[in-house]
N, C-alpha and C positions, 0 to 999 in steps of 0.2 A: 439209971440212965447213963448213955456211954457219954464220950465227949462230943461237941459240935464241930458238926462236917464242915468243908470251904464252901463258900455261896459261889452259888448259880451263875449263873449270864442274867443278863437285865429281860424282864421281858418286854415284850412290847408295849405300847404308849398308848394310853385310853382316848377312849373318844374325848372329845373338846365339850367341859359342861355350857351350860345356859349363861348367856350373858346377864352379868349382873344389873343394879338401877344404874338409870341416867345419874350424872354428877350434877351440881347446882349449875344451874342458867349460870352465864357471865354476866357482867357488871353492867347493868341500863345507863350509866351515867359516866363508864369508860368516854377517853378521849381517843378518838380516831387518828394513827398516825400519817394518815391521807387527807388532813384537814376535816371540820365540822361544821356542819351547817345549823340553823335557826336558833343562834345560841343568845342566850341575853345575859350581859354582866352582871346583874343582880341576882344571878343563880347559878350561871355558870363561868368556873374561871380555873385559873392553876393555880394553886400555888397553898398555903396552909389555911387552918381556920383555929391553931393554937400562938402562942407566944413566940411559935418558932422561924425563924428567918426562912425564904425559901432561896436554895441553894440549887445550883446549875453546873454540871459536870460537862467537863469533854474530854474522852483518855482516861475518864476514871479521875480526874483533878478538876478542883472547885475555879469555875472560871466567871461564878459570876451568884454574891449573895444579895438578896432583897431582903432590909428590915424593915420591917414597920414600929414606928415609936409613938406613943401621945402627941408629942410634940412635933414629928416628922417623919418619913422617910430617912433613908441612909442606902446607897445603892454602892457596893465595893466590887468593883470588877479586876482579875487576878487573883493574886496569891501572896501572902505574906506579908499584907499589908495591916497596919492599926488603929486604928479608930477609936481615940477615948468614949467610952461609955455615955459620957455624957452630951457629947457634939451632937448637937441635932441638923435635919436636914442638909445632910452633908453627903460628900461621895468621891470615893477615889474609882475611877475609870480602867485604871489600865497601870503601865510601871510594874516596879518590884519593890519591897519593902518601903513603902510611903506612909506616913504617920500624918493625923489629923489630931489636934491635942483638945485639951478639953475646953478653951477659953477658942476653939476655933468653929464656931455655927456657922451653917448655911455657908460652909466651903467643899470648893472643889478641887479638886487635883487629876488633871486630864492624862497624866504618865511621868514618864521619867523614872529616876533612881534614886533614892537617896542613900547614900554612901558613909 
């Protein structure tokens, strides 16, 4: 057998096969971002159903976490701020770098700076 010739030109483009299946239905229990009507708190809500804090972005940056704790809530609004482990019902609002320590329960810190 000799050696292999230069390829052809393209030929033409086949007809279009049969559309494949439908993909899965969307989610029955999605949230509407045009608001939701007949909702009831005890089944429906936002936010986690593990250990995990639910956290709130804008810009792609955390502007606002909710914990839930045994002992309380803890609500931290901004960035860079700290909250000992052990503070209960507590919450920094707003500010930069503001520290809540651990002998400090059921405080708040509405902003400002600490430097």
């Amino acid at each position: 057998m000799g050696p292999k010739g230069d390829k052809g030109d393209k030929g033409d483009t086949g007809a279009i096969g049969p559309a494949g299946p439908p993909g899965p239905p969307g989610s029955a229990d999605a949230w509407s971002r045009t608001g939701n009507a007949g909702t009831n708190p005890t089944g429906n809500f936002l936010g986690t159903t593990d250990a995990q804090p639910l956290v709130l972005r804008a810009a792609n940056q955390p502007v606002l976490r909710l914990e839930a704790q045994a002992s309380g809530t803890r609500i931290i609004g901004g960035r860079a701020h700290s909250l000992d482990p052990s503070s209960t019902n507590s919450a920094i609002l707003s500010g930069r770098e503001n520290t809540i320590e651990a002998a400090a329960h059921e405080s708040v810190i509405a902003g400002g700076w600490t430097m």
